[in-house]
Backbone as XML, in Angstrom:
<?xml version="1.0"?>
<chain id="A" units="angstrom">
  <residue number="1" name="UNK">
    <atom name="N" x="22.062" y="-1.908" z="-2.377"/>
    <atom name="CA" x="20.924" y="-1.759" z="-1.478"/>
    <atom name="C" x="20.404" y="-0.329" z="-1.454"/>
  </residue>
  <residue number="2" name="UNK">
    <atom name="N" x="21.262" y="0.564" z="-1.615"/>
    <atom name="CA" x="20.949" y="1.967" z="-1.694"/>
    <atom name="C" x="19.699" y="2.129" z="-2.778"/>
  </residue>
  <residue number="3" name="UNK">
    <atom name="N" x="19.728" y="1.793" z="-4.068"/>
    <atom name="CA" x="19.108" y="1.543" z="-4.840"/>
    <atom name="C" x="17.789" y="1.529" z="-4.053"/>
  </residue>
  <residue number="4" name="UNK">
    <atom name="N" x="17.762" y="0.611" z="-3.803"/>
    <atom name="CA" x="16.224" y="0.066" z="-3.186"/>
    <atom name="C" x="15.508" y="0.805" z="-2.166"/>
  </residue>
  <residue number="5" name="UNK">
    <atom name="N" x="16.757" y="1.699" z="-1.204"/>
    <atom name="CA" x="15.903" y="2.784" z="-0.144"/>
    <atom name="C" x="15.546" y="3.935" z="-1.411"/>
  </residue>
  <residue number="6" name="UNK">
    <atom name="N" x="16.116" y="3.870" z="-2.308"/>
    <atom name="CA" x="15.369" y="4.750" z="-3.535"/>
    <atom name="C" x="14.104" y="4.952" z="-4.012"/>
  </residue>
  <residue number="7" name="UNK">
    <atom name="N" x="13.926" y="3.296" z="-4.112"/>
    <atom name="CA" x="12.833" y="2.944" z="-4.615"/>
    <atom name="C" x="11.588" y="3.020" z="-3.370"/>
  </residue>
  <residue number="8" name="UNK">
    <atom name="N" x="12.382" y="1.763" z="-2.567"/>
    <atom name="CA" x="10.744" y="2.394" z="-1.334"/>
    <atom name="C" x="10.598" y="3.914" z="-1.109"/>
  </residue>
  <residue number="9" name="UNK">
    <atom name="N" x="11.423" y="4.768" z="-0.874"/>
    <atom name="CA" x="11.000" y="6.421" z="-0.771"/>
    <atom name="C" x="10.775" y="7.034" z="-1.589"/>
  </residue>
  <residue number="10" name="UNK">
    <atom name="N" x="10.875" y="6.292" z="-2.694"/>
    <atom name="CA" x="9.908" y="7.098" z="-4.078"/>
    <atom name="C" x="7.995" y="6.687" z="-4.132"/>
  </residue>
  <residue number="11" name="UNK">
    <atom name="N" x="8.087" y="5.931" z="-3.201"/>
    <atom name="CA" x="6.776" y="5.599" z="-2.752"/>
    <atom name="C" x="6.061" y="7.071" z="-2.001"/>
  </residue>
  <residue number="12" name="UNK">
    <atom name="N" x="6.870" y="7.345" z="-1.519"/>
    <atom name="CA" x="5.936" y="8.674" z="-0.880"/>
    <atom name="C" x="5.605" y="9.973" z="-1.958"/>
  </residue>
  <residue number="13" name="UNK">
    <atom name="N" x="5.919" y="9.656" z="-2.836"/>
    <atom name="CA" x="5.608" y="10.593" z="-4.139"/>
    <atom name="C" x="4.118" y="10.977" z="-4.217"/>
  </residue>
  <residue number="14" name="UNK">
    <atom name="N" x="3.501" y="9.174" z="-4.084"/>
    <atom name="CA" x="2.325" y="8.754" z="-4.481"/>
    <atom name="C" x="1.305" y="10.124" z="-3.349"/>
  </residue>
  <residue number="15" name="UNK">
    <atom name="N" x="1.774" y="11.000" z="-2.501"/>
    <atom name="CA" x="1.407" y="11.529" z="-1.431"/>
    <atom name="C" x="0.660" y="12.807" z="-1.854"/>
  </residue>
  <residue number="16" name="UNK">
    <atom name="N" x="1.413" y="13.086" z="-3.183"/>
    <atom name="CA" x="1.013" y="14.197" z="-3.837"/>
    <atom name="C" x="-0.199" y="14.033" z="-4.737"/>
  </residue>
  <residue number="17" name="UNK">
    <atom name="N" x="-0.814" y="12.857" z="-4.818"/>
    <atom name="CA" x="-2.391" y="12.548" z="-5.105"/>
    <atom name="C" x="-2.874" y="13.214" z="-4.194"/>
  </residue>
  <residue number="18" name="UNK">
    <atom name="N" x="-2.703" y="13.616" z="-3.528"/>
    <atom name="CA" x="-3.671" y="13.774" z="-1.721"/>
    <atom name="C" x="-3.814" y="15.529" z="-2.190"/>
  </residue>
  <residue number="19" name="UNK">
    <atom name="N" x="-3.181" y="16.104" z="-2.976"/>
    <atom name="CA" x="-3.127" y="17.277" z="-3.503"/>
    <atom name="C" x="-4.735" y="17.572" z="-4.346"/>
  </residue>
  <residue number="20" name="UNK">
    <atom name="N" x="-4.869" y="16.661" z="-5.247"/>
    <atom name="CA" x="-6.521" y="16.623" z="-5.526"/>
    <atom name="C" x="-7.488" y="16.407" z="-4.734"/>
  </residue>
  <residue number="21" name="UNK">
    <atom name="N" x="-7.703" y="16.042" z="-3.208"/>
    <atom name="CA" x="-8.462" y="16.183" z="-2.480"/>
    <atom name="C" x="-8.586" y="17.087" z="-2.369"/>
  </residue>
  <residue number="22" name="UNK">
    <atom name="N" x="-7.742" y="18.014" z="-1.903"/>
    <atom name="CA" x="-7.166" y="19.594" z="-1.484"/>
    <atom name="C" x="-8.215" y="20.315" z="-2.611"/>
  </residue>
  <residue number="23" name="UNK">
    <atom name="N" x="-7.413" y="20.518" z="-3.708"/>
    <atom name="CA" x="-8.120" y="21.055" z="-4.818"/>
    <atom name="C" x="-9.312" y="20.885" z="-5.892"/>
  </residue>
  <residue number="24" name="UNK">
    <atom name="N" x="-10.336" y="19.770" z="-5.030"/>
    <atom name="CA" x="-11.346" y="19.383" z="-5.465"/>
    <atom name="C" x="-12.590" y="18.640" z="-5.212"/>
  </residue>
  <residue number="25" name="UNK">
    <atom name="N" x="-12.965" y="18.438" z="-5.196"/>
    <atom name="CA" x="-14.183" y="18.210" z="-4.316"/>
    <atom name="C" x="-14.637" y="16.646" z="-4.408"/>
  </residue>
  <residue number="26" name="UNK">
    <atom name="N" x="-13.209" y="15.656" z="-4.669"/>
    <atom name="CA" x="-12.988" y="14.434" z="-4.655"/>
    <atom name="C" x="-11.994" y="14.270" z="-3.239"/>
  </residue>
  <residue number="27" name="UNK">
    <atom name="N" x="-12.582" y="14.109" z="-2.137"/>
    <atom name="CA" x="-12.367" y="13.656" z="-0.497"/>
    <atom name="C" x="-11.286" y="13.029" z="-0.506"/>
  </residue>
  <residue number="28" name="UNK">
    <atom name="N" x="-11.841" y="11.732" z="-1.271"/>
    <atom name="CA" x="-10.922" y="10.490" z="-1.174"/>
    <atom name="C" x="-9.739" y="10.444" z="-1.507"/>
  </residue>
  <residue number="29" name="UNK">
    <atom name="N" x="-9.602" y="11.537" z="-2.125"/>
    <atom name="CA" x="-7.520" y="11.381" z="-2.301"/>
    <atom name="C" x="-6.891" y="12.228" z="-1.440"/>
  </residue>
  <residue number="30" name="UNK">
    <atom name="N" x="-7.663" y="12.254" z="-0.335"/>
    <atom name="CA" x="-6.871" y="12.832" z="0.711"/>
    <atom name="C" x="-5.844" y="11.710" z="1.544"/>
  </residue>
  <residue number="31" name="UNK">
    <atom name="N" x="-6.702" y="10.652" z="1.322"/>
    <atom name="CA" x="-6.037" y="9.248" z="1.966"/>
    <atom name="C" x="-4.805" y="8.900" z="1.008"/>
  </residue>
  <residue number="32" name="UNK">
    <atom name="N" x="-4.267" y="9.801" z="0.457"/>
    <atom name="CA" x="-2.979" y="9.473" z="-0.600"/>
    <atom name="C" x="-1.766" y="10.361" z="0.553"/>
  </residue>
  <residue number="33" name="UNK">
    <atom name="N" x="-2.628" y="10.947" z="1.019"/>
    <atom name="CA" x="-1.446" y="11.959" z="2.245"/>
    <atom name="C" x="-0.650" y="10.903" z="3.151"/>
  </residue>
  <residue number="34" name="UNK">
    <atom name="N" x="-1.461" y="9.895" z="3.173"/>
    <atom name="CA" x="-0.371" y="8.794" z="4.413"/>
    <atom name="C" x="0.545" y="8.498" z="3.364"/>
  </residue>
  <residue number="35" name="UNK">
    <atom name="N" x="0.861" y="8.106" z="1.894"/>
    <atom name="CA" x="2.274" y="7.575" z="1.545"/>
    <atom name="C" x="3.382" y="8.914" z="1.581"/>
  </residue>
  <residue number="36" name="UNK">
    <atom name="N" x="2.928" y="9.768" z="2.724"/>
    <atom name="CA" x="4.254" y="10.836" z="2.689"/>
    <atom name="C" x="5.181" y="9.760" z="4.013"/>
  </residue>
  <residue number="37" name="UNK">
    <atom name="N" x="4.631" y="9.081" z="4.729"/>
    <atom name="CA" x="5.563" y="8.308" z="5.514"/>
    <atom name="C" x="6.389" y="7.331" z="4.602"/>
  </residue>
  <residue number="38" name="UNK">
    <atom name="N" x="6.507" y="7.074" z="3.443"/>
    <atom name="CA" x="7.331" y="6.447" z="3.058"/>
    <atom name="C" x="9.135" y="7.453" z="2.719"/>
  </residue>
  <residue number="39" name="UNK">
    <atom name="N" x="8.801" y="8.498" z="2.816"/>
    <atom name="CA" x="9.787" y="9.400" z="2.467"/>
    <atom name="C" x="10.997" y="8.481" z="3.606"/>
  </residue>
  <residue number="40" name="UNK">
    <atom name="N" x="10.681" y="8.393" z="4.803"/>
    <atom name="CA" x="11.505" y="7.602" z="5.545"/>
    <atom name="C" x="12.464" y="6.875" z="5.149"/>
  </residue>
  <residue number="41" name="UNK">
    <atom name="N" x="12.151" y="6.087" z="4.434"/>
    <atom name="CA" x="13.591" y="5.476" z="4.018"/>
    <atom name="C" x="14.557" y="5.737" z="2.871"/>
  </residue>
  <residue number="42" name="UNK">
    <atom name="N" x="14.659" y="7.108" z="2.187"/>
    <atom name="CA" x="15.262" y="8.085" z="2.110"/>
    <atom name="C" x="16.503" y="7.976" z="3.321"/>
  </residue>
  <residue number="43" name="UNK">
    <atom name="N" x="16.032" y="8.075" z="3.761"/>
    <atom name="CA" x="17.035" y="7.989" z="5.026"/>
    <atom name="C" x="17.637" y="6.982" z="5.939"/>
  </residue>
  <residue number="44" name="UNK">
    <atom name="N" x="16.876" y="6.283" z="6.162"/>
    <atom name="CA" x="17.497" y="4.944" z="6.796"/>
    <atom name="C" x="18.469" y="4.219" z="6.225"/>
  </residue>
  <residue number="45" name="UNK">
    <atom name="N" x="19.334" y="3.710" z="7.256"/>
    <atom name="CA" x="20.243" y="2.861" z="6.543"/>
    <atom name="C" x="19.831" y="1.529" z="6.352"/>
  </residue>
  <residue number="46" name="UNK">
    <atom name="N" x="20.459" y="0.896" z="5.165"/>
    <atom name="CA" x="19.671" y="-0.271" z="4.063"/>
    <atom name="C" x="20.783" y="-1.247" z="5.015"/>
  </residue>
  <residue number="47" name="UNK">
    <atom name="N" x="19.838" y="-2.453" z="5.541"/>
    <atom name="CA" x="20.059" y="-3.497" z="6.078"/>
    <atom name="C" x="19.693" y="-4.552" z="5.744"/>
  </residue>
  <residue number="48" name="UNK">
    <atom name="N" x="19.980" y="-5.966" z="5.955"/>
    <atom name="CA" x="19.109" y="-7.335" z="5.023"/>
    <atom name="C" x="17.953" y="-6.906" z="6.263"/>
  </residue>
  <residue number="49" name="UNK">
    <atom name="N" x="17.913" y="-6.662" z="7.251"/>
    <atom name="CA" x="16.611" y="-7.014" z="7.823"/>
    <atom name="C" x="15.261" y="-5.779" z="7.481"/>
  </residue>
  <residue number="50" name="UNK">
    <atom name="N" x="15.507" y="-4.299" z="6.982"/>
    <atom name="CA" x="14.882" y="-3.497" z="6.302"/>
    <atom name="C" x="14.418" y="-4.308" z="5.225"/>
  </residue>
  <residue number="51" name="UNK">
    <atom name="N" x="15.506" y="-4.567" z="4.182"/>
    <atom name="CA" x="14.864" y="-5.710" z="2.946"/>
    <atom name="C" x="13.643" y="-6.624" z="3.227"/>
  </residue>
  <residue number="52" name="UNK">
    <atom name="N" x="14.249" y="-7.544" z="3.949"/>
    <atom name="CA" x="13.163" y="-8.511" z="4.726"/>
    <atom name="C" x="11.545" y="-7.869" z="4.923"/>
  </residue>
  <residue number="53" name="UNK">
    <atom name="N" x="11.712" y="-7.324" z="5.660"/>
    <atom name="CA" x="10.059" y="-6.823" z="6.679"/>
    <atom name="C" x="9.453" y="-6.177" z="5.048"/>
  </residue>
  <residue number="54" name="UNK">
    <atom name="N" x="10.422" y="-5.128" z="4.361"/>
    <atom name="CA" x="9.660" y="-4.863" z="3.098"/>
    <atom name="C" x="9.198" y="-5.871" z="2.083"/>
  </residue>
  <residue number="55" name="UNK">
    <atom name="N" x="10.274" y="-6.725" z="1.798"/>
    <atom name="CA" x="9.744" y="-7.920" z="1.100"/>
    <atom name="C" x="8.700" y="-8.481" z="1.471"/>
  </residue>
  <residue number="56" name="UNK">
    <atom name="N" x="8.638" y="-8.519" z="2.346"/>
    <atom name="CA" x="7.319" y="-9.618" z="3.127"/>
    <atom name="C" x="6.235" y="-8.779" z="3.354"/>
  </residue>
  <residue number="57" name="UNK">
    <atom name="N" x="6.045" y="-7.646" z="3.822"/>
    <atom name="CA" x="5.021" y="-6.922" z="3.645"/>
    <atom name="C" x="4.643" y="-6.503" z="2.261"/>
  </residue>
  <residue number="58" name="UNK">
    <atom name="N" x="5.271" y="-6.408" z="1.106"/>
    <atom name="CA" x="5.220" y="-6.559" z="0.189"/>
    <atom name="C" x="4.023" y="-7.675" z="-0.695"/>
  </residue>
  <residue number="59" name="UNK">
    <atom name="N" x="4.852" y="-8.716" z="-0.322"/>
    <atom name="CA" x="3.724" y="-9.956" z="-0.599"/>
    <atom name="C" x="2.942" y="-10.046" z="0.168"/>
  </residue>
  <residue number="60" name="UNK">
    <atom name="N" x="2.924" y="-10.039" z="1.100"/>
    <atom name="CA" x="1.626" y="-10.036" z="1.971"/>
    <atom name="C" x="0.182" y="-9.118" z="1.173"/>
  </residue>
  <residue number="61" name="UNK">
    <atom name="N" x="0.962" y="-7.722" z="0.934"/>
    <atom name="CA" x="-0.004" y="-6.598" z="0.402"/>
    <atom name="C" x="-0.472" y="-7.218" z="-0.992"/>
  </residue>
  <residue number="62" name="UNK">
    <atom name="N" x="0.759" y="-7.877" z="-1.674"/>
    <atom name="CA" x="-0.068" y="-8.597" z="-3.196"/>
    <atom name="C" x="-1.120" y="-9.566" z="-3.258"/>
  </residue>
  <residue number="63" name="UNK">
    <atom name="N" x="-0.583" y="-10.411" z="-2.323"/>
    <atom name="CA" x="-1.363" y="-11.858" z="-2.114"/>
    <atom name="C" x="-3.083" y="-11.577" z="-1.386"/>
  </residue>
  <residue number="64" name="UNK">
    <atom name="N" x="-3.112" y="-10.526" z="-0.886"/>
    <atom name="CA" x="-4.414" y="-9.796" z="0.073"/>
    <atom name="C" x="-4.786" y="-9.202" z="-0.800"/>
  </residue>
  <residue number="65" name="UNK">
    <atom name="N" x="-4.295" y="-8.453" z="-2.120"/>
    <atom name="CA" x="-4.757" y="-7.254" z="-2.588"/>
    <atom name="C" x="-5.946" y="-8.160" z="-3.862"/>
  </residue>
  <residue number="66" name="UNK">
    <atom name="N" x="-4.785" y="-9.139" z="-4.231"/>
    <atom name="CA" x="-5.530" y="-10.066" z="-5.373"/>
    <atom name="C" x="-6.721" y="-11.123" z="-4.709"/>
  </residue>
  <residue number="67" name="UNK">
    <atom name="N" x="-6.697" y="-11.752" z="-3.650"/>
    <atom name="CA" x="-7.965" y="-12.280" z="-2.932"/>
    <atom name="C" x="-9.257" y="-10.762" z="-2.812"/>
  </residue>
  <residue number="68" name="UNK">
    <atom name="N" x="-8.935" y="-10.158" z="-2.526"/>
    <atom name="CA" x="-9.763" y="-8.963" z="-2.097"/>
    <atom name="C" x="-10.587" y="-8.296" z="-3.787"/>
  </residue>
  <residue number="69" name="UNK">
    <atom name="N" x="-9.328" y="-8.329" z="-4.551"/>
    <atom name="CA" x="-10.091" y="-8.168" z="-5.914"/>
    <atom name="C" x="-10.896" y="-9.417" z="-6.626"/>
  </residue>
  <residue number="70" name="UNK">
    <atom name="N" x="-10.549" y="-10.422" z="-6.245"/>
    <atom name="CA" x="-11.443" y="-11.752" z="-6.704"/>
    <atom name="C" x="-12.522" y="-11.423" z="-6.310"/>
  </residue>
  <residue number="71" name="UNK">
    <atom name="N" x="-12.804" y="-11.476" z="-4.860"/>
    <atom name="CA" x="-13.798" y="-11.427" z="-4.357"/>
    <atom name="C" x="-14.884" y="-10.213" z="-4.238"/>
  </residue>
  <residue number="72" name="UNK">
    <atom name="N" x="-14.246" y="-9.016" z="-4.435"/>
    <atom name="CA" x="-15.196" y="-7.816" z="-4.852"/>
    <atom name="C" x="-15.574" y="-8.059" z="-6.088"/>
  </residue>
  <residue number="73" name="UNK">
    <atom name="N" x="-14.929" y="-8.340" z="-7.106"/>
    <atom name="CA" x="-15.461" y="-8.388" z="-8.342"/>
    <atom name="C" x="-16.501" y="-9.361" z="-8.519"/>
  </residue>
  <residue number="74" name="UNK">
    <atom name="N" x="-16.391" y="-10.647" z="-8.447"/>
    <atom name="CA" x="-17.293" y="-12.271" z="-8.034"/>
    <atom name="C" x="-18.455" y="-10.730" z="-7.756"/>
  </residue>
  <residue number="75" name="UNK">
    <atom name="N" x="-18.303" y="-10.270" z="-6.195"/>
    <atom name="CA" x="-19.551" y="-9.888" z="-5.575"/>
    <atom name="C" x="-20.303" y="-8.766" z="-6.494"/>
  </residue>
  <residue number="76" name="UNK">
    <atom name="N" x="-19.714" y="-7.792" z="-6.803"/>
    <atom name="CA" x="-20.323" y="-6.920" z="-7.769"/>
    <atom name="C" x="-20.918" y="-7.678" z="-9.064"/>
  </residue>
  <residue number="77" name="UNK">
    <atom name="N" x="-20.484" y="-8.803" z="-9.316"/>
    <atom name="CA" x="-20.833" y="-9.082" z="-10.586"/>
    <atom name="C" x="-22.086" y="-9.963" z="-10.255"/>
  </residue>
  <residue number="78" name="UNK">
    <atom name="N" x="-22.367" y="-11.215" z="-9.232"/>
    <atom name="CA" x="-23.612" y="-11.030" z="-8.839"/>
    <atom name="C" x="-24.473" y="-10.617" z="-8.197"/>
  </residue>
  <residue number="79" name="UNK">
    <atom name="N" x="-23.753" y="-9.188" z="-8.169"/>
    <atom name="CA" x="-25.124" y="-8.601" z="-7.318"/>
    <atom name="C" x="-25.867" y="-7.886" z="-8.353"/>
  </residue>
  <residue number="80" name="UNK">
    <atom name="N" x="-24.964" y="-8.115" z="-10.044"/>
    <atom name="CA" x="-26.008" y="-7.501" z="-10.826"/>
    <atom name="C" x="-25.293" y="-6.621" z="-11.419"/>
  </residue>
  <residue number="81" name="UNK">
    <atom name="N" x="-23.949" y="-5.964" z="-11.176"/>
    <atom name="CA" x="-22.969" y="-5.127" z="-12.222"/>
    <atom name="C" x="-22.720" y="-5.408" z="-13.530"/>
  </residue>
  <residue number="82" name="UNK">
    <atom name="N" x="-22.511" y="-5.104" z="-14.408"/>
    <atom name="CA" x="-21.653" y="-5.405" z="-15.969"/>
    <atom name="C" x="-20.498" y="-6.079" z="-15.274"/>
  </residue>
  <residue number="83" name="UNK">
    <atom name="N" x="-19.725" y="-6.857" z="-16.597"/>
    <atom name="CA" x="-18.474" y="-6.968" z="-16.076"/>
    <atom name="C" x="-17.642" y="-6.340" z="-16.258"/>
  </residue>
  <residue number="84" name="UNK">
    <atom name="N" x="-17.713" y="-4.584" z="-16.743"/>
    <atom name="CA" x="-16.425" y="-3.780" z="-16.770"/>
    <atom name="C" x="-16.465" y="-3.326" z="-15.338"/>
  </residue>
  <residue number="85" name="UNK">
    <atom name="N" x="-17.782" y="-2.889" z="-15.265"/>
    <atom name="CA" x="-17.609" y="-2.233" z="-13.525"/>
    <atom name="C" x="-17.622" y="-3.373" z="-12.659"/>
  </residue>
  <residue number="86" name="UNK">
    <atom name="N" x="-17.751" y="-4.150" z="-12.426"/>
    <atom name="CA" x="-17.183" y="-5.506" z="-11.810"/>
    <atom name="C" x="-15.797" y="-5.416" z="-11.278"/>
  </residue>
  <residue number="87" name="UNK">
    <atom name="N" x="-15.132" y="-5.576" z="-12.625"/>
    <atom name="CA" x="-13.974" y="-5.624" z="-12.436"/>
    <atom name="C" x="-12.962" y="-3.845" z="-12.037"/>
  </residue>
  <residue number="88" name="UNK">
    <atom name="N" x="-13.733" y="-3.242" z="-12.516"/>
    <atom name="CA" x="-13.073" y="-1.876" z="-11.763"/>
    <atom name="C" x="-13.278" y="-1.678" z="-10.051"/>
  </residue>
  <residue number="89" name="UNK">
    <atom name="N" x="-14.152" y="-2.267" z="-10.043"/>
    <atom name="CA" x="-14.508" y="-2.150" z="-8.484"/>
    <atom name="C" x="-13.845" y="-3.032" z="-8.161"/>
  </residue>
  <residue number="90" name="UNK">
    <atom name="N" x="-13.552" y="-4.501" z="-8.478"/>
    <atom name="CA" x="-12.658" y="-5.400" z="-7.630"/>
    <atom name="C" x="-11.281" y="-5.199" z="-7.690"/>
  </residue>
  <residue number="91" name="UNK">
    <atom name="N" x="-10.634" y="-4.085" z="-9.144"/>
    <atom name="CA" x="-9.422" y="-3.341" z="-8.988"/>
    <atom name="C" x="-9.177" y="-2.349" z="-7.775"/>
  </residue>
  <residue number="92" name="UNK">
    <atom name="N" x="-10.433" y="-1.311" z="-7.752"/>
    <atom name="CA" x="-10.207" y="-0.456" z="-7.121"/>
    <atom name="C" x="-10.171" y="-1.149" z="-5.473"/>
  </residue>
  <residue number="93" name="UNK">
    <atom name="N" x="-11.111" y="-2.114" z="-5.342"/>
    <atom name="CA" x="-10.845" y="-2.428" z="-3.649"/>
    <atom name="C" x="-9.376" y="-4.034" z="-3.318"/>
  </residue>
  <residue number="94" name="UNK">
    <atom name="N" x="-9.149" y="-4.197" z="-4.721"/>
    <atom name="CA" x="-8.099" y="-4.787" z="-4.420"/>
    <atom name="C" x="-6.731" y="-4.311" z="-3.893"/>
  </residue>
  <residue number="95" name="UNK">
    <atom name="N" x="-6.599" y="-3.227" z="-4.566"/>
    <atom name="CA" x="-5.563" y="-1.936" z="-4.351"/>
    <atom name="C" x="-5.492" y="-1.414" z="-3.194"/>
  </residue>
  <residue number="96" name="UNK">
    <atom name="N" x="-6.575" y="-1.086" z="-2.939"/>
    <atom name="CA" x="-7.038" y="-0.700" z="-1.441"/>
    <atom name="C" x="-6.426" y="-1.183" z="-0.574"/>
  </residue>
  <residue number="97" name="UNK">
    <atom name="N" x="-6.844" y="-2.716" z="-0.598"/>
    <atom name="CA" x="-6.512" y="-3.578" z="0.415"/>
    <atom name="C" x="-5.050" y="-3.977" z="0.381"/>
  </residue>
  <residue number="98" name="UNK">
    <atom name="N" x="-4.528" y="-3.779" z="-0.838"/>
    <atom name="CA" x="-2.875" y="-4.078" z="-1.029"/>
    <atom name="C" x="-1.855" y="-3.081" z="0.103"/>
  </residue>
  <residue number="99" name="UNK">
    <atom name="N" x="-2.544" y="-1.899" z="-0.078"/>
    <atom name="CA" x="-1.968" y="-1.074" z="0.274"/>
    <atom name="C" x="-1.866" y="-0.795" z="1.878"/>
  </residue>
  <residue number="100" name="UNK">
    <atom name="N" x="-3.013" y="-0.875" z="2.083"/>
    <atom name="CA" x="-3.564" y="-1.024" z="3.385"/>
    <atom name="C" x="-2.876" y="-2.504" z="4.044"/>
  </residue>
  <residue number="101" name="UNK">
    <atom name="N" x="-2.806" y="-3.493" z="3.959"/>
    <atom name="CA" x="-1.873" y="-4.236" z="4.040"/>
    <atom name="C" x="-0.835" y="-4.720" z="4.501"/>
  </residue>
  <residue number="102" name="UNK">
    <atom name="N" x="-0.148" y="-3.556" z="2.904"/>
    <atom name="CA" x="1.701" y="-3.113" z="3.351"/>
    <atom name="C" x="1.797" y="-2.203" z="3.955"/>
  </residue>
  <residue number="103" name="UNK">
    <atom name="N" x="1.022" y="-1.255" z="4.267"/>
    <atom name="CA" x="1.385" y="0.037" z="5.065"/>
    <atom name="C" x="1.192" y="-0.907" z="6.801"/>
  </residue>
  <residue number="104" name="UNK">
    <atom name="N" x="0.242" y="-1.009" z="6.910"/>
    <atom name="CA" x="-0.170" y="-2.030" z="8.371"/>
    <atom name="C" x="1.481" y="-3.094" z="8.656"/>
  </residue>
  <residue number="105" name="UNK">
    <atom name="N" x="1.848" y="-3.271" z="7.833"/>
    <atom name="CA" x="2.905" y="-4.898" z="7.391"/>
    <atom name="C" x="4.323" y="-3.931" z="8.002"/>
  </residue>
  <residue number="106" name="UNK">
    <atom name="N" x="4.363" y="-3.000" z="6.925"/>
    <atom name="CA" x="5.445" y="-2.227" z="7.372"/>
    <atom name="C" x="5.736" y="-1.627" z="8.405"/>
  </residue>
  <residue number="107" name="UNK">
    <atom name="N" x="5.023" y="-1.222" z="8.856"/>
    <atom name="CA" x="4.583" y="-0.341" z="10.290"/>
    <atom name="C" x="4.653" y="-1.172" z="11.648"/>
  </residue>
  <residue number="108" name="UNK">
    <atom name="N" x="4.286" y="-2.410" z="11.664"/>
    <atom name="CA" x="4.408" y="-3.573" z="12.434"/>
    <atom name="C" x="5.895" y="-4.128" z="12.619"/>
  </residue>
  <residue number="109" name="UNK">
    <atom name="N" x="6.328" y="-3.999" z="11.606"/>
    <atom name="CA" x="7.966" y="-4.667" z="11.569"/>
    <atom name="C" x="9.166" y="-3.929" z="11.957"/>
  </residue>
  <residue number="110" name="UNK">
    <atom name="N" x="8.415" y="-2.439" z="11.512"/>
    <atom name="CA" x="9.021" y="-1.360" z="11.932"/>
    <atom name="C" x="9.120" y="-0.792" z="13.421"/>
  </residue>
  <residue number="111" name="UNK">
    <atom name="N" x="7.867" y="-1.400" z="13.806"/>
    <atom name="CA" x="8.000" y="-0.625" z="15.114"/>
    <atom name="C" x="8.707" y="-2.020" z="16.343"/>
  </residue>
  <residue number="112" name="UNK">
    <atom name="N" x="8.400" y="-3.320" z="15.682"/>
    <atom name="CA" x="9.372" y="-4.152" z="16.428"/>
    <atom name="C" x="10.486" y="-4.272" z="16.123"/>
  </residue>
  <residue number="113" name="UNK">
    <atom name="N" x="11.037" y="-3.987" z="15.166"/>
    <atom name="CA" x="12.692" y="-3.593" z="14.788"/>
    <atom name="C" x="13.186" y="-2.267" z="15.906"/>
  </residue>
  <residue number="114" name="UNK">
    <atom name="N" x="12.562" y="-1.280" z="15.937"/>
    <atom name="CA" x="12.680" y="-0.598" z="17.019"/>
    <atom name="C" x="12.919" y="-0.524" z="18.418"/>
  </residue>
  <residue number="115" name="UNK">
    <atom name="N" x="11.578" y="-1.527" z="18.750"/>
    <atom name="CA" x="11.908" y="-2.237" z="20.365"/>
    <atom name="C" x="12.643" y="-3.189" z="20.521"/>
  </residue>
  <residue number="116" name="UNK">
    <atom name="N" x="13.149" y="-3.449" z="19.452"/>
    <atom name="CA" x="14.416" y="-4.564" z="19.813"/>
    <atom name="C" x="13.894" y="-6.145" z="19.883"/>
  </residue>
  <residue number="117" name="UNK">
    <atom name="N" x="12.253" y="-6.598" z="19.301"/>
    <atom name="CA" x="11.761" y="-7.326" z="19.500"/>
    <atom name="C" x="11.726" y="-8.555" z="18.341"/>
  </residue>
  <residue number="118" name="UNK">
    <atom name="N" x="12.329" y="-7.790" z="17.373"/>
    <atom name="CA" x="12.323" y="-8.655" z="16.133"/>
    <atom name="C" x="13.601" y="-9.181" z="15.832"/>
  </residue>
  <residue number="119" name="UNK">
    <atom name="N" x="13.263" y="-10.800" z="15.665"/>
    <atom name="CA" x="14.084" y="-11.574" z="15.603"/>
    <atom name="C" x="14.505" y="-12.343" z="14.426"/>
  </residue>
</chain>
């Protein structure tokens, strides 16, 4: 299980994108600064119910991320796009939404694991 608090806290790596906002006059990767909260489980101790809430927020973030890219792409493509940028745009807001998602997914499970509310 250790393994795996490895892996989710190697997620906060992704944080150091947020470094090219900083150094460039591209905004948007400033929003790479929130995966420094994944550093967290680095530290936590690995439980089946940590597993759980990640697993499931997990899929949750895939299963949302791929509806969200269907459907941006579909929309870009008739509103008149090519289909390369079509499909980059329904990548880029599928991702989005993946992420956005699991961070929301995780954060929820997390904070009722906390209050003692999750069962």
């Amino acid at each position: 299980m250790m393994k795996r608090n490895i892996l989710y806290g190697s997620l906060g790596f992704l944080s150091l994108l947020g470094l090219i906002g900083i150094f460039s006059e591209h905004r948007s990767f400033l929003f790479f600064f929130a995966f420094a909260v994944d550093f967290e489980y680095f530290f936590l101790p690995s439980d089946e119910m940590l597993e759980t809430y990640v697993n499931r927020s997990a899929a949750r973030g895939f299963f949302v991320g791929m509806l969200v890219c269907a459907a941006a792409a579909l929309f870009q493509f008739f509103a008149g796009s090519d289909g390369r940028a079509a499909l980059a745009e329904g990548f880029a807001w599928g991702w989005a939404a993946a992420v956005v998602v699991y961070a929301l997914s995780t954060a929820y499970y997390g904070f009722r694991e906390r209050w003692g509310t999750l069962a």
